[in-house]
LUMVO-20439 format. One record per atom (N, C-alpha, C, O): residue number from 1; residue in one letter; x, z, y. Coordinates in pm, 1 decimal. Example, Ala and Ser with C-alpha at 12.3 -4.5 7.8 and 13.67 -1.06 7.14 Angstrom:
// LUMVO-20439
+-----+--------+----------+----------+----------+
: num : residu :        x :        z :        y :
+-----+--------+----------+----------+----------+
:   1 :      A :   1319.0 :    780.0 :   -569.0 :
:   1 :      A :   1230.0 :    780.0 :   -450.0 :
:   1 :      A :   1320.0 :    780.0 :   -330.0 :
:   1 :      A :   1423.6 :    846.5 :   -331.9 :
:   2 :      S :   1285.0 :    708.0 :   -225.0 :
:   2 :      S :   1367.0 :    714.0 :   -106.0 :
:   2 :      S :   1290.0 :    787.0 :      3.0 :
:   2 :      S :   1340.9 :    803.9 :    113.8 :
+-----+--------+----------+----------+----------+
// end
This chain:
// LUMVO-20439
+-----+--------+----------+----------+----------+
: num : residu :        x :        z :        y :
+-----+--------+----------+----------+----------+
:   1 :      X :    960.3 :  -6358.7 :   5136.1 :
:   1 :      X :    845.3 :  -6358.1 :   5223.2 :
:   1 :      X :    890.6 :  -6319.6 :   5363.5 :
:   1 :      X :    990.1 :  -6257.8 :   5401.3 :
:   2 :      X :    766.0 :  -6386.4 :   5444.3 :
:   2 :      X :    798.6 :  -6299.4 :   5620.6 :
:   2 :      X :    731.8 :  -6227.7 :   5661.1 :
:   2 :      X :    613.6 :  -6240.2 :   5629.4 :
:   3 :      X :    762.7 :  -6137.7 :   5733.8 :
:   3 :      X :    686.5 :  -6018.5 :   5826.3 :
:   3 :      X :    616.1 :  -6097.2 :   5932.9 :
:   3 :      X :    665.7 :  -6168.1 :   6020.5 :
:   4 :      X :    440.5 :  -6059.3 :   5897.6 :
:   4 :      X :    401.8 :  -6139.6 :   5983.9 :
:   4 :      X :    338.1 :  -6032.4 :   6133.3 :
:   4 :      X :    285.5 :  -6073.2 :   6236.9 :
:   5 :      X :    367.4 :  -5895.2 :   6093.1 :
:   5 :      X :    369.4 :  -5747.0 :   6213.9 :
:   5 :      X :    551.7 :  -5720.9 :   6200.0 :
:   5 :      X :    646.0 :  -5760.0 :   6131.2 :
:   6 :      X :    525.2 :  -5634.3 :   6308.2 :
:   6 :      X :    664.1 :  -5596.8 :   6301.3 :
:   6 :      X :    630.7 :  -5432.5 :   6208.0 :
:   6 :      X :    532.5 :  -5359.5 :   6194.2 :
:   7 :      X :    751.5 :  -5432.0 :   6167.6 :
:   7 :      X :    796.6 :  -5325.6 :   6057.5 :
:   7 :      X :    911.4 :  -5243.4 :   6047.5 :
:   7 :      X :   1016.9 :  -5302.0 :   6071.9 :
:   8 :      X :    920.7 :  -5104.8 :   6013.6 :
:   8 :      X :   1033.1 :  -5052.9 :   6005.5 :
:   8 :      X :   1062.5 :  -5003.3 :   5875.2 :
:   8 :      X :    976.3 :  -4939.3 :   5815.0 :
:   9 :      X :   1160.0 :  -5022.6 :   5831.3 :
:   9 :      X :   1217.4 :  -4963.8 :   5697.1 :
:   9 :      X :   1360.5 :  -4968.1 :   5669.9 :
:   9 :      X :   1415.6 :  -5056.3 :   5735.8 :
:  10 :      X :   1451.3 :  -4890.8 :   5582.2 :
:  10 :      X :   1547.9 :  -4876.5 :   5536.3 :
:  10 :      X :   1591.9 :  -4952.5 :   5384.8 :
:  10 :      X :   1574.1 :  -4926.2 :   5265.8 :
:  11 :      X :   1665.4 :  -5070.8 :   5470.3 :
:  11 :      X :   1740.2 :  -5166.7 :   5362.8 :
:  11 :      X :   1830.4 :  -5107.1 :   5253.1 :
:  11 :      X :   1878.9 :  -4994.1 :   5259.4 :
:  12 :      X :   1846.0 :  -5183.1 :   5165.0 :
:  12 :      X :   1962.2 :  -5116.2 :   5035.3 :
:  12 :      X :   2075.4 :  -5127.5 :   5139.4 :
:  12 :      X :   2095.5 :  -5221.6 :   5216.2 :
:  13 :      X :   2179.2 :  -4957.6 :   5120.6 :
:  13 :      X :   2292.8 :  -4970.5 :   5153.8 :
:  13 :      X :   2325.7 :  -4914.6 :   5288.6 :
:  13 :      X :   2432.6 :  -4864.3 :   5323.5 :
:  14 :      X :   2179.1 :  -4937.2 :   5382.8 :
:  14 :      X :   2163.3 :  -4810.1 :   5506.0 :
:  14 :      X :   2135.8 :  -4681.3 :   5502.2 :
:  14 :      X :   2137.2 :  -4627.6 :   5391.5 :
:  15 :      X :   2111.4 :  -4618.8 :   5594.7 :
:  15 :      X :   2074.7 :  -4484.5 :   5592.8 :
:  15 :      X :   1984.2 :  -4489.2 :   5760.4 :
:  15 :      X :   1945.5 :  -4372.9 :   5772.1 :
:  16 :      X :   1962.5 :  -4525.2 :   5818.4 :
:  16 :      X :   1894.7 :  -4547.1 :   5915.3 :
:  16 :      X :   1744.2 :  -4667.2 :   5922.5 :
:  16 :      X :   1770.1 :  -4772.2 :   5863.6 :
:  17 :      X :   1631.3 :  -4663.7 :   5970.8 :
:  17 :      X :   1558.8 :  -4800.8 :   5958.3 :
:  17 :      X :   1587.9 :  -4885.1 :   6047.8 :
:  17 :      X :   1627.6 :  -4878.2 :   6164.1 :
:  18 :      X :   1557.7 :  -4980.3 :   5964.0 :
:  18 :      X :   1573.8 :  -5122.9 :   6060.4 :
:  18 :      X :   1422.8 :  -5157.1 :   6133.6 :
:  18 :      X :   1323.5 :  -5102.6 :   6085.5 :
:  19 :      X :   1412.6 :  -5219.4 :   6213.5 :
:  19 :      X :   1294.5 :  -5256.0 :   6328.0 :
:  19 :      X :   1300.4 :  -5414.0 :   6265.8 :
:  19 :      X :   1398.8 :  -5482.3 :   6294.3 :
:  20 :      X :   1182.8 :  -5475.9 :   6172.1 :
:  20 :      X :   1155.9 :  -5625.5 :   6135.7 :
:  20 :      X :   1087.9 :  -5701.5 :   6276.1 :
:  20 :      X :   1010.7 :  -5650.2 :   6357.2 :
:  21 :      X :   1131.7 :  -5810.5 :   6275.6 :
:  21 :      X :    983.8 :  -5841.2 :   6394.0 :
:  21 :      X :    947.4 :  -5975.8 :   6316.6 :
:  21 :      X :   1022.5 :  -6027.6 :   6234.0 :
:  22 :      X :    813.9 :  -6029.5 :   6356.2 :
:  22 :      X :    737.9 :  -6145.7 :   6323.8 :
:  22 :      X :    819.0 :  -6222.0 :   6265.0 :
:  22 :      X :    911.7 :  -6261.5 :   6335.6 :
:  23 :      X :    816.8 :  -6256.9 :   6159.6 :
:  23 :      X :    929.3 :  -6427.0 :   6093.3 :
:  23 :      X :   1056.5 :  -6380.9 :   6058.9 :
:  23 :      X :   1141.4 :  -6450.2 :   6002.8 :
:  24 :      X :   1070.1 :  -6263.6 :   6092.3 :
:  24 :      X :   1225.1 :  -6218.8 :   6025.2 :
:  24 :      X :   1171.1 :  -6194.0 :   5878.7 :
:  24 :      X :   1061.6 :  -6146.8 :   5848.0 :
:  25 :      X :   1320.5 :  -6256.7 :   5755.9 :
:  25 :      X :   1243.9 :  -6239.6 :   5623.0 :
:  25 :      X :   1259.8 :  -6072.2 :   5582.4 :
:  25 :      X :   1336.2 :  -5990.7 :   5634.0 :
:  26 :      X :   1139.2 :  -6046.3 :   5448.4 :
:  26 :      X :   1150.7 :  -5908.7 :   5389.3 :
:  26 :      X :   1259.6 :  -5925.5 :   5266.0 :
:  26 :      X :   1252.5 :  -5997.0 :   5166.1 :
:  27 :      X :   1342.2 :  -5852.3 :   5300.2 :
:  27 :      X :   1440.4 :  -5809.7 :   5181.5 :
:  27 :      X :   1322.8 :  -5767.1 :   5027.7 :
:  27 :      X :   1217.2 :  -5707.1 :   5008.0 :
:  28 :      X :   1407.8 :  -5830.2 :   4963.2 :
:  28 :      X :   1310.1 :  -5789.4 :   4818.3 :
:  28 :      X :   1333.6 :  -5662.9 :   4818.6 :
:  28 :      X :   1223.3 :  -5635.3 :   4771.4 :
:  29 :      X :   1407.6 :  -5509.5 :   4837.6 :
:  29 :      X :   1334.4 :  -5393.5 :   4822.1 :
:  29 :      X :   1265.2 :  -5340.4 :   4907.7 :
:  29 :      X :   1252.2 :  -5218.0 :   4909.9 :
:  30 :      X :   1209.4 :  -5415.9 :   4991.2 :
:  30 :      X :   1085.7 :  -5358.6 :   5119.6 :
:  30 :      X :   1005.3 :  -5453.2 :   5085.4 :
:  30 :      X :    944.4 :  -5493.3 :   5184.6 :
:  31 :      X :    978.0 :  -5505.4 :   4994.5 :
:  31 :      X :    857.6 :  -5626.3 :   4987.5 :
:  31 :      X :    719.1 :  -5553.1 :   4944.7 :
:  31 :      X :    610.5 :  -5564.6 :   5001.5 :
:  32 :      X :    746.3 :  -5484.1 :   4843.6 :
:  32 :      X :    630.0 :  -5364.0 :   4786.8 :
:  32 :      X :    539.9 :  -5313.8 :   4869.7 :
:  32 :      X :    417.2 :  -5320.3 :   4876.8 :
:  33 :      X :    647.1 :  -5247.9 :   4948.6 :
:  33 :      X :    605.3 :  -5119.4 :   5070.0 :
:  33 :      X :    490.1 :  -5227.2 :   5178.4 :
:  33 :      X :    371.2 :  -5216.5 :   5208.6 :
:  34 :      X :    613.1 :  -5342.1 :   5217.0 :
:  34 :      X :    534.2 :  -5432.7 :   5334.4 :
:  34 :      X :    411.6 :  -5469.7 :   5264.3 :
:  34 :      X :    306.1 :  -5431.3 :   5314.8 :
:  35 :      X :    408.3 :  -5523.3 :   5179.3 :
:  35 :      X :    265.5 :  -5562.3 :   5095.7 :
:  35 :      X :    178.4 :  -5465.2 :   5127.1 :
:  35 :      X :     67.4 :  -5489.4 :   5174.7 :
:  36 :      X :    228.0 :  -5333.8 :   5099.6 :
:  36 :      X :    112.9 :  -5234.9 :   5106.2 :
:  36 :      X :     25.1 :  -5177.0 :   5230.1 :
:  36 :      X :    -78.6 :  -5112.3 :   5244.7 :
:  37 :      X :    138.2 :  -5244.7 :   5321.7 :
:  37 :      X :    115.7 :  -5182.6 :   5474.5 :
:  37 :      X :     79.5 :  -5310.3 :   5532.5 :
:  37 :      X :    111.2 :  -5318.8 :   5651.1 :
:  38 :      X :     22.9 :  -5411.3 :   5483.9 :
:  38 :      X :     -3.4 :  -5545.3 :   5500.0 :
:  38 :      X :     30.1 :  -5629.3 :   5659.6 :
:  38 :      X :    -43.6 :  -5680.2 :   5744.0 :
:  39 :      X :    194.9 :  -5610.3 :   5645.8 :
:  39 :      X :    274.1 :  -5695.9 :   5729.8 :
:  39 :      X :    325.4 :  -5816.3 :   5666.4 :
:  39 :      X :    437.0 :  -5841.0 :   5712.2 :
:  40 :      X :    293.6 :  -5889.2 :   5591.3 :
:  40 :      X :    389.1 :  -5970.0 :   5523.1 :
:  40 :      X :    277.0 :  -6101.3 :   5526.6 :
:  40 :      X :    158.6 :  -6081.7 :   5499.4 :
:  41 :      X :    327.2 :  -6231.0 :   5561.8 :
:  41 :      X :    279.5 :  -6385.3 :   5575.2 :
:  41 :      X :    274.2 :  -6384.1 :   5450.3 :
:  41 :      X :    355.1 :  -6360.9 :   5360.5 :
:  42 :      X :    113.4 :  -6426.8 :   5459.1 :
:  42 :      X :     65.1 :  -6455.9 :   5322.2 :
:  42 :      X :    157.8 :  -6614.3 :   5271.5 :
:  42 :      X :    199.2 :  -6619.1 :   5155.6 :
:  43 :      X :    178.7 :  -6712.8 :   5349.0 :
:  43 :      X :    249.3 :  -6814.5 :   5327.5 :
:  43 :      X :    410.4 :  -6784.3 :   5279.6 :
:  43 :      X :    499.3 :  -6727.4 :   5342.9 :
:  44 :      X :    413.1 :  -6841.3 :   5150.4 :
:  44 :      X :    590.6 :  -6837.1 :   5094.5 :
:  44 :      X :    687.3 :  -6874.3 :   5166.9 :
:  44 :      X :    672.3 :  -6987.4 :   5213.0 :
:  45 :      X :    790.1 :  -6817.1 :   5197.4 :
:  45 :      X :    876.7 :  -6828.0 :   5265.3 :
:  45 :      X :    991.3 :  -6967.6 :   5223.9 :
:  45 :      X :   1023.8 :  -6956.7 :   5105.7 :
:  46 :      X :   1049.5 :  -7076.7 :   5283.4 :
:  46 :      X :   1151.4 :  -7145.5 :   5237.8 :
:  46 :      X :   1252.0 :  -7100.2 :   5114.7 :
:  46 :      X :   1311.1 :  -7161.0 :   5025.5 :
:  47 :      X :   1241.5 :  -6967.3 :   5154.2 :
:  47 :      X :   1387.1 :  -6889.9 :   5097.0 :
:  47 :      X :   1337.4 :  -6923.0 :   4868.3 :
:  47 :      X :   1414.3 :  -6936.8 :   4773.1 :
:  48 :      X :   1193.0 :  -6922.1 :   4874.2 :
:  48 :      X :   1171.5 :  -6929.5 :   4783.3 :
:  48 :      X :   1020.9 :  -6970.7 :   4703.2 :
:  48 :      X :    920.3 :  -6920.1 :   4653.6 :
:  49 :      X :   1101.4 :  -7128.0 :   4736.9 :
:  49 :      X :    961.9 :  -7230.3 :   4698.5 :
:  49 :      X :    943.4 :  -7203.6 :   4590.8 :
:  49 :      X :   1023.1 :  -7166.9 :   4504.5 :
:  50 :      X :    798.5 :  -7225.4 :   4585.2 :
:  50 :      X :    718.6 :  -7232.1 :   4406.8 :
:  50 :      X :    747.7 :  -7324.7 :   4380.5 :
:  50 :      X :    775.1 :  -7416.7 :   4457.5 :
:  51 :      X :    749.8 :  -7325.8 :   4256.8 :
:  51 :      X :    749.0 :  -7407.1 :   4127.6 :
:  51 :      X :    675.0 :  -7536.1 :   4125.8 :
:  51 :      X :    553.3 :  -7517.9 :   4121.3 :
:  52 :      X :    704.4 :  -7637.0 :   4127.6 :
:  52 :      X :    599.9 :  -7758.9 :   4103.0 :
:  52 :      X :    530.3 :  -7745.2 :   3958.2 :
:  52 :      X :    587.8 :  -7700.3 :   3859.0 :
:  53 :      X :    436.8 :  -7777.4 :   3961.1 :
:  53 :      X :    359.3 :  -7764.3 :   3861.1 :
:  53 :      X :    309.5 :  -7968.1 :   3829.9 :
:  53 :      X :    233.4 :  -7999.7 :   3738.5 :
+-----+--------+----------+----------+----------+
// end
């Protein structure tokens, strides 16, 4: 998914936060958090098309 606000959080493997801005993608362990703090494009990202049905 993409950050559709900008966002700050700490990626696997940092120790400092990172600053997201608009269209940069969410790493799957900040996806939760962003969901919750409702920064994240409701539209699926390229990185991971659905399924044809």
């Amino acid at each position: 998914m993409k950050f559709a606000k900008t966002f700050r959080g700490v990626p696997n493997g940092e120790i400092y936060p990172v600053e997201y801005s608009p269209g940069d993608d969410c790493p799957p362990e900040l996806e939760q958090a962003a969901q919750e703090c409702g920064v994240l494009d409701d539209k699926p990202s390229k990185a991971r098309p659905e399924k044809a049905k």
